[in-house]
C-alpha positions, 0 to 999 in steps of 0.5 A: 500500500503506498503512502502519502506524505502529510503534504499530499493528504492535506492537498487532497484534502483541500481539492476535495472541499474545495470541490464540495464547496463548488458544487453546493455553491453551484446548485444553490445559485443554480436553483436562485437562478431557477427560482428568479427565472420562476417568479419572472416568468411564471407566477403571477407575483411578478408584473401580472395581475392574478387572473379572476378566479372567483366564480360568483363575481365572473357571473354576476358582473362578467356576465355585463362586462370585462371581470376586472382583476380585483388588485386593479383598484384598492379596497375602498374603490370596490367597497364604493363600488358595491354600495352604490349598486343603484347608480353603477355607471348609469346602469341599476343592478341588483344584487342578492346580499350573499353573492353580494357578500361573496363579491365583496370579500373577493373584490376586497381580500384581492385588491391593489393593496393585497397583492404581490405584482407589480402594477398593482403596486404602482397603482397603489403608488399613484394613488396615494390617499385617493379611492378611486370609482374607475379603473380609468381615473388611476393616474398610472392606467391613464399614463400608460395609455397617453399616447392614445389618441381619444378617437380609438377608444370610440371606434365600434370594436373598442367601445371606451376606455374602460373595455380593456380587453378590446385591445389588451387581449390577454387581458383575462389572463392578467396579463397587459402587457405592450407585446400582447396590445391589438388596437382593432380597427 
């Protein structure tokens, strides 16, 4: 059996953690890097808003319009919006008080203030104090929307300002990015 001198294990031995050392620092960076690439690209706490996942609000006010992401406005605003049901945007709605209920601890418990993505943040931002009725008086939608002449949102296909998914036709999904923006004719 050949022996090794105390130079030659202590050499061996210092190659040895340092390859361990490399491996570990590999994988956690690795895995950071998956992890950041996840949270980018896949999870919804990143820029996009969590698509609407509640059906009682789906069906009691996407039946008449666009189910707007509850974090596009804060809590207050949709609280405002829900008491005043007998004047909402020139239309008389009525709602039964426990889908009502059911609406409200959706719109409330998922608002601007709640979540984790981005542009909720900055219209939470922008806001300030301010409870706003409309999605389309948020400082931040309207300068997002600037450069849009006011001619566009009264074409047929677009209708207004508020029917964001006109153009945004990921909309529903909570995605309203530049690259998924098809401004009909």
């Amino acid at each position: 059996m050949k022996r090794f001198t105390k130079g030659a294990r202590l050499a061996a031995g210092l190659a040895a953690a340092v390859t361990i050392i490399a491996l570990v620092v590999g994988t956690a960076s690795s895995d950071h890097g998956r992890h950041r690439y996840r949270r980018r690209h896949h999870d919804y706490g990143s820029k996009h808003l969590a698509p609407v996942n509640n059906p009682a609000y789906k069906q009691h006010c996407g039946a008449c319009h666009f189910a707007y992401q509850p974090a596009l406005l804060p809590s207050g605003s949709w609280i405002k919006i829900l008491a005043r049901l007998d004047k909402h945007f020139g239309q008389q709605v009525e709602l039964d008080p426990g889908p009502k209920k059911i609406i409200t601890g959706y719109l409330t418990a998922n608002a601007a203030e709640h979540s984790p993505a981005k542009r909720a943040r900055r219209i939470m931002r922008c806001l300030g104090t301010d409870t706003p009725l409309r999605i389309t008086d948020i400082p931040y939608i309207r300068r997002k929307h600037r450069k849009l002449s006011a001619v566009v949102f009264k074409r047929p296909k677009v209708g207004s300002f508020s029917n964001c998914a006109a153009c945004h036709t990921s909309a529903a999904r909570g995605v309203y990015d530049d690259d998924d923006v098809r401004i009909p004719k």
